[in-house]
C-alpha positions in Angstrom: 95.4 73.7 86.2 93.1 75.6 83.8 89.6 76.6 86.1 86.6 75.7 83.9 83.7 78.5 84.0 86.0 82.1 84.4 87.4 82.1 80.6 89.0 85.4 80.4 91.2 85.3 76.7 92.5 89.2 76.5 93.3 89.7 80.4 95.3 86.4 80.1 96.9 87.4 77.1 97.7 90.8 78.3 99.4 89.3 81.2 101.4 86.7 79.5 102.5 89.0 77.4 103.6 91.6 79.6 106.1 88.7 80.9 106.9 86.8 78.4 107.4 89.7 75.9 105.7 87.7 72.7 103.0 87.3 70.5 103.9 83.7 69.5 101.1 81.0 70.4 101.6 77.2 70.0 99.1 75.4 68.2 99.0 72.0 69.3 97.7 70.1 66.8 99.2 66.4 67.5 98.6 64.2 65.5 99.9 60.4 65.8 101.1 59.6 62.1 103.2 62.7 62.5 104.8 62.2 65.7 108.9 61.6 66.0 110.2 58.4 66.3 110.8 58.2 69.9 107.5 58.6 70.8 105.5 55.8 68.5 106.1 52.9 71.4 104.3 55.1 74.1 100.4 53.5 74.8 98.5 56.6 73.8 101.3 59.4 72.9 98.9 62.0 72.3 99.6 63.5 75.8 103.0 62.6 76.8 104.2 64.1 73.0 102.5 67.6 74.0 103.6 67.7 77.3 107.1 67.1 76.4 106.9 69.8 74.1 105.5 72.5 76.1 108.3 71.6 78.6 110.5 72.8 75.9 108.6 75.9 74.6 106.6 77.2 77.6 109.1 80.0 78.0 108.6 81.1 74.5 104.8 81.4 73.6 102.3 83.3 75.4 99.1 81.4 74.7 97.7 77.8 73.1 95.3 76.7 70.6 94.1 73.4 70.8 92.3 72.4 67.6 89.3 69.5 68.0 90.2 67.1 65.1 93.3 66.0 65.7 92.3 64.5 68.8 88.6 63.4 67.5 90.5 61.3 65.3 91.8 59.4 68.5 88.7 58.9 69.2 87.9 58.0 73.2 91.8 58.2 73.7 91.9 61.4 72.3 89.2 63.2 74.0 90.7 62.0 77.5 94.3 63.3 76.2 92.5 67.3 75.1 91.0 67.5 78.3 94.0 66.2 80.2 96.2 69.0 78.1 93.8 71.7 78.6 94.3 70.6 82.4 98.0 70.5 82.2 98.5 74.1 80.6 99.6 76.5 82.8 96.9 78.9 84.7 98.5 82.3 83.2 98.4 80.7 79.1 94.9 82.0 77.5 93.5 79.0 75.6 92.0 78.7 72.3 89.7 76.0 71.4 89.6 75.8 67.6 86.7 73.8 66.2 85.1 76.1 63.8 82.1 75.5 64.5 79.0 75.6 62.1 75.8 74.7 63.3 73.6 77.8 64.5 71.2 75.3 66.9 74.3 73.9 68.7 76.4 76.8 69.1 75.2 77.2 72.2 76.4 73.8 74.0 79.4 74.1 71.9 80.1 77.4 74.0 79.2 76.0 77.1 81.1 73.0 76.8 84.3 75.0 75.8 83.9 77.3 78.8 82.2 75.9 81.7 83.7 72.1 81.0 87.1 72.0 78.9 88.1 75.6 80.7 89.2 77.2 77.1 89.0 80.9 77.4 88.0 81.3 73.6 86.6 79.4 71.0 86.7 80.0 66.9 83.5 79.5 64.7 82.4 78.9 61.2 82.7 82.2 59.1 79.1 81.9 58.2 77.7 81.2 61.8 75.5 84.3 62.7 76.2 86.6 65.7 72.7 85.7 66.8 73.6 82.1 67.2 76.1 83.2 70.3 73.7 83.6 73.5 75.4 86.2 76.2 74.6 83.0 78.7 77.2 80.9 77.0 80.2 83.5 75.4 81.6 83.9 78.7 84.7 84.0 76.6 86.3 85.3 73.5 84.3 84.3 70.2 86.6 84.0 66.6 85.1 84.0 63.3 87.6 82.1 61.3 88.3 82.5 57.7 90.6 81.4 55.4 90.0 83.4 52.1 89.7 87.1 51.3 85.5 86.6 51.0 85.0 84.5 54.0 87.3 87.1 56.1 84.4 89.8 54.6 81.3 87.7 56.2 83.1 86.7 59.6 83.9 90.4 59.9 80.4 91.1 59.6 79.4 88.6 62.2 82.0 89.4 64.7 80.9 93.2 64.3 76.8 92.5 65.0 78.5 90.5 67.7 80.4 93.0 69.0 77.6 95.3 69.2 75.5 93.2 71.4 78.7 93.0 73.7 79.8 90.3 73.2 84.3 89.8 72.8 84.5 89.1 69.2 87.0 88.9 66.4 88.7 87.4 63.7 90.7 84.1 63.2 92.2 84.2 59.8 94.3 81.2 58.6 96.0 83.4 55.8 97.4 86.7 55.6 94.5 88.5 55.0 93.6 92.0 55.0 91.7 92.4 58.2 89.7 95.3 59.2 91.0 98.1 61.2 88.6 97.6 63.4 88.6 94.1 64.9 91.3 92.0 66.5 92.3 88.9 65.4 94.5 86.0 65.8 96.4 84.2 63.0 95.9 80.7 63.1 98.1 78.1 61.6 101.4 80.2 60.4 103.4 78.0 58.1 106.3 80.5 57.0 108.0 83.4 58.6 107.9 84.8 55.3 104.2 85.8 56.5 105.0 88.0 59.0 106.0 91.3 57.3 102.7 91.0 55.0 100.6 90.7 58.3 102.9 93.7 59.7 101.8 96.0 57.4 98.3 96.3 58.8 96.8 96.3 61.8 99.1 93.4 63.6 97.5 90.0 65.3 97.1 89.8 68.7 98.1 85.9 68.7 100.4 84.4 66.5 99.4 80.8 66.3 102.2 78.3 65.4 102.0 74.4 65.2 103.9 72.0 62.5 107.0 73.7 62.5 107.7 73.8 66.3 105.8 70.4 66.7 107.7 68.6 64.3 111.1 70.4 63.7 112.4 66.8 63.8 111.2 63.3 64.2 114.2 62.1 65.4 115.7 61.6 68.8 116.5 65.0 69.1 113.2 65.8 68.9 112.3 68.4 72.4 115.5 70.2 71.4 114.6 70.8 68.3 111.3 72.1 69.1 112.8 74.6 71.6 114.6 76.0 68.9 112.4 76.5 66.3 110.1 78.0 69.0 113.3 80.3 69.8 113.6 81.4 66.1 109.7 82.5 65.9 110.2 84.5 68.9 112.7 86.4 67.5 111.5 86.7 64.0 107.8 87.9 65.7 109.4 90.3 67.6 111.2 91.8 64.6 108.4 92.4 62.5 105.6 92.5 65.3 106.4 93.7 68.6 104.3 93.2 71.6 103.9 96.9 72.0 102.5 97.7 68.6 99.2 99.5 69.1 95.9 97.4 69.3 92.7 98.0 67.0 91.6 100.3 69.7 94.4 102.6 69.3 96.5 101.7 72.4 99.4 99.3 72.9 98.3 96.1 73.0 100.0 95.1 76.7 99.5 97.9 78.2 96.5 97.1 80.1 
């Protein structure tokens, strides 16, 4: 059971990583229209889909990223199924709480309610949402500026940087191969193709990366968990082709070793 309050993203991924020899993350973005056939006569599936995924994959990923929408659009239901996930997910997974948020006033409780309440270890924010908006009080955890084109990657660099230099642990989300600044981590969020990964291995490489759809919903059929546990087996080996855990960070040393 994820501890809300003591959010700490790169320790957790350092750790996981160390063991689990990865740098695949499962995004779990369930979403009920999308779900395999076995699991439309469950009362609220939400849950009981994920879970029954995770059994299959734990072994292969080495953190999570929950996105908000999918389970706003559940309503009620849905925000009682994200917090029971977040609950469920193993102590030693770092957790990603993607919401992208936008609004400079809020960011704040937005923080707070992703660290203190849900127990996610880092959040992801609007490209244009400035450094300034993040109080020290709240970013108890990892901050991403998210982009998903080539000029929004150029202003949530900038943010994560003024953000940096008030101390705070920032980087970069990007939804797209982009070309990222030596200087700054980053995670890549929503990986559609394998054909991505040796355009993102010619830089400097992504701490996290973050696949959903094609472990999710490698089938809708019976055979479902099975066929998420091997899709989440070919990613594995296809990361740790073209990016191996112990390619060096942004700060010059390999990434696991401590």
């Amino acid at each position: 059971m994820t501890i809300p309050g003591r959010p700490d993203f790169w320790g957790k991924l350092r750790n996981a990583q160390r063991q689990r020899r990865t740098r695949l993350g499962l995004t779990l973005a369930v979403w009920r229209d999308r779900m395999p056939a076995p699991m439309l006569p469950v009362d609220d599936p939400v849950f009981p889909f994920a879970r029954a995924i995770l059994e299959e994959v734990g072994a292969w990923i080495c953190a999570c990223a929950v996105p908000l929408i999918p389970f706003l659009a559940e309503g009620a239901a849905g925000m009682v199924a994200m917090e029971r996930l977040i609950r469920y997910l193993p102590d030693d997974l770092p957790i990603l709480l993607d919401a992208r948020w936008r609004d400079p006033a809020s960011a704040g409780a937005y923080l707070r309610a992703a660290f203190e309440v849900w127990g996610a270890d880092a959040v992801t924010v609007a490209p244009e949402l400035p450094a300034e908006a993040v109080p020290h009080g709240a970013a108890n955890g990892a901050v991403f500026w998210w982009a998903r084109e080539a000029p929004e990657a150029g202003i949530a660099g900038r943010h994560a940087r003024a953000a940096r230099a008030r101390g705070l642990p920032a980087g970069l989300a990007c939804s797209a191969p982009l070309s990222v600044p030596e200087d700054l981590r980053w995670v890549a969020l929503e990986v559609q193709d394998p054909a991505d990964l040796p355009r993102m291995a010619g830089g400097p490489p992504p701490a996290v990366v973050f696949v959903g759809e094609p472990i999710l919903y490698a089938s809708r059929r019976m055979d479902f968990r099975e066929a998420a546990r091997r899709a989440a087996e070919h990613w594995a080996q296809q990361l740790a082709a073209w990016l191996p855990v112990d390619a060096p960070d942004p700060e010059g040393k390999e990434y696991i070793s401590g």
